[in-house]
C-alpha positions in Angstrom: 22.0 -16.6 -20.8 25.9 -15.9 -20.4 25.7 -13.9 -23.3 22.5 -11.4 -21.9 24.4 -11.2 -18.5 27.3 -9.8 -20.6 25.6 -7.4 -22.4 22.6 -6.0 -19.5 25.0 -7.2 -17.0 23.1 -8.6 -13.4 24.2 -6.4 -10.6 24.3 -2.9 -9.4 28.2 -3.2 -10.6 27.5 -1.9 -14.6 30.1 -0.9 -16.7 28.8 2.4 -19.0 28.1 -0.2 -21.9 25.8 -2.6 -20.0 23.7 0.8 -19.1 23.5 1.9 -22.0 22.4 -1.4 -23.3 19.7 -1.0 -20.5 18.7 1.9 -21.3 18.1 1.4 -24.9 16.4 -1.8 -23.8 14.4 -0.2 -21.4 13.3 2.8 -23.9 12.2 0.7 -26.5 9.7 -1.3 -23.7 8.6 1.5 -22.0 7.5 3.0 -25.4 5.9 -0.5 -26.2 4.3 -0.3 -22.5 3.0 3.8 -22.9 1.5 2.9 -26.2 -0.3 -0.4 -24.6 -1.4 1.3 -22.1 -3.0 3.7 -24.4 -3.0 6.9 -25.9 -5.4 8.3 -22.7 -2.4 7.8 -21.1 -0.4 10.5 -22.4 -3.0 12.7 -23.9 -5.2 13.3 -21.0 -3.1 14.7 -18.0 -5.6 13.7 -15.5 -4.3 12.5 -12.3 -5.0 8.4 -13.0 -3.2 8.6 -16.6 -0.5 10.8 -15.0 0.3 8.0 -12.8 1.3 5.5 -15.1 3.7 8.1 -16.6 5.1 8.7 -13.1 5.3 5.3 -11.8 6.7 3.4 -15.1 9.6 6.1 -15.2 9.9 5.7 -11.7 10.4 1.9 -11.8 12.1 1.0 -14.8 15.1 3.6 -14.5 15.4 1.5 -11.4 16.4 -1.4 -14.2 18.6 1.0 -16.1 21.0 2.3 -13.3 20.9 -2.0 -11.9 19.2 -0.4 -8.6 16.7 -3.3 -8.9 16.9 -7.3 -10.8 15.8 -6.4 -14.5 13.0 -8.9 -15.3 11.0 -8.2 -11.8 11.1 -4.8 -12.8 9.8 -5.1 -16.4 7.1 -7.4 -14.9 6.2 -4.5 -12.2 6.2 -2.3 -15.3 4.0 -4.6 -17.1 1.7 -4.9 -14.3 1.1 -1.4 -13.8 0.1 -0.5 -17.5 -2.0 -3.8 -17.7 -3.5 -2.3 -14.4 -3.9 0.9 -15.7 -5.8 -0.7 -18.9 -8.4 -2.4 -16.4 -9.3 0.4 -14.5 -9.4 2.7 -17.8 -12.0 -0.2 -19.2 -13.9 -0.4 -16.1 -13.9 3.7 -15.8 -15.7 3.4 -19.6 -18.2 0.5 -18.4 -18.9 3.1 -15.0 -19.7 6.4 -14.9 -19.2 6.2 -11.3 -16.1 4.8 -11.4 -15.3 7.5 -13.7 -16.1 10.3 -11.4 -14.3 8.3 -8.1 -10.7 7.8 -10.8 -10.7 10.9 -12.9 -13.0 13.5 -11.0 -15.8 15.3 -12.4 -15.7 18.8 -13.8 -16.6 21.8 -11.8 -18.7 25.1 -13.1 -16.9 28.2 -11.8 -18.9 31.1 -13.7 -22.5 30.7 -15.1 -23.8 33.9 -16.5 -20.5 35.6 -15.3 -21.5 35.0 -11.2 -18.7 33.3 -10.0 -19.5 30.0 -7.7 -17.4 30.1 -4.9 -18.0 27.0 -3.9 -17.4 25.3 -6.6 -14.2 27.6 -6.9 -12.8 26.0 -3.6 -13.6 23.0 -4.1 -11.2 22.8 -7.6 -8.5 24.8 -5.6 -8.6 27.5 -7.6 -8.0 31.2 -7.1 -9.4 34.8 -8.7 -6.0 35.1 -10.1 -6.6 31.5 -11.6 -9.9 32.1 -13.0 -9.1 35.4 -13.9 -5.9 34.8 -16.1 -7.7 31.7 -18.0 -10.5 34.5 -19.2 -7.8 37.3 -20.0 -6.5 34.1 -22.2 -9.7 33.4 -23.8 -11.1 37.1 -24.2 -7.9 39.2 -23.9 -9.8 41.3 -20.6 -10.2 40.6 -16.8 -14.0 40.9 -17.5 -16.7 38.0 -16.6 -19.4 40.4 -17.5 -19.2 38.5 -20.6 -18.7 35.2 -19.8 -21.4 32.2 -20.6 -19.5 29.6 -18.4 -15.9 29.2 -17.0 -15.7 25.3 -16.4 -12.5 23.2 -14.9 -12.6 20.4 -16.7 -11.3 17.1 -15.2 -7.8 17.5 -16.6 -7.4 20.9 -14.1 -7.3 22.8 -17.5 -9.9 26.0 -17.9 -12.3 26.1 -20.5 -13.5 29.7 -21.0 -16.9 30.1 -23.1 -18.4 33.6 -23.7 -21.4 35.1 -24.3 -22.6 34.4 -28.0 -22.5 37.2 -30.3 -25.7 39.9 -30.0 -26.6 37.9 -26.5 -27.4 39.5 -23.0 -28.1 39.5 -20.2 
């Protein structure tokens, strides 16, 4: 135990070795915990995965820099991924659940009318909507748009008219 407190040290008093011990520590577990928690985690930038991204940085740097005891905080870690795996389980088993954690996406255009409800509901302005088309179609032009959808991430999906079709 003598030996650990030498190297991680146990106070808020850390020489620039023991933190850098830390923070290798702490890298190497917080890559162990992001990649238990699952890859949703970092691939899906939706609000609940973004979370766990937020909140482990947030509480184990407070085990690097000796702000707060080291095991407590890699258990708080640990509890928030293993948290984060249950509701992620539960959000499969539930639709519901699903749409209460992650949202649900929202229709902006249909057949190039724009829905303004639906626009202010997702918080999202004509110069929003209009500069995820001009993306997608190079133009400023719903005329021929299918559907503009904000998907539950907050990311646009743009999908145009098919080929030869009308309206």
């Amino acid at each position: 135990m003598e030996i650990l407190e030498k190297i991680f040290g146990s106070s808020s008093d850390l020489t620039a070795l023991q933190m850098s011990a830390r923070a290798f520590l702490i890298f190497i577990l917080t890559l162990f915990f992001l990649r238990l928690s699952g890859r949703r985690s970092l691939g899906h930038r939706s609000a609940f995965d973004l979370c766990i991204t937020v909140l482990l940085g947030a509480v184990l740097s407070r085990a690097i820099v000796g702000a707060s005891p080291m095991i407590p905080t890699l258990c708080a870690g640990a509890t928030l991924v293993i948290l984060h795996r249950v509701i992620a389980f539960a959000c499969r088993e539930s639709n519901y659940l699903d749409d209460i954690i992650n949202g649900s996406a929202r229709t902006l255009v249909y057949q190039g009318k724009i829905d303004r409800r639906q626009m202010r509901a997702g918080l999202i302005t004509d110069a929003d909507l209009f500069e995820a088309v001009q993306k997608k179609i190079g133009k400023k032009d719903l005329s021929n748009i299918e559907k503009v959808i904000l998907e539950r991430n907050g990311e646009m999906t743009v999908i145009p008219l098919a080929p030869g079709s009308s309206r």
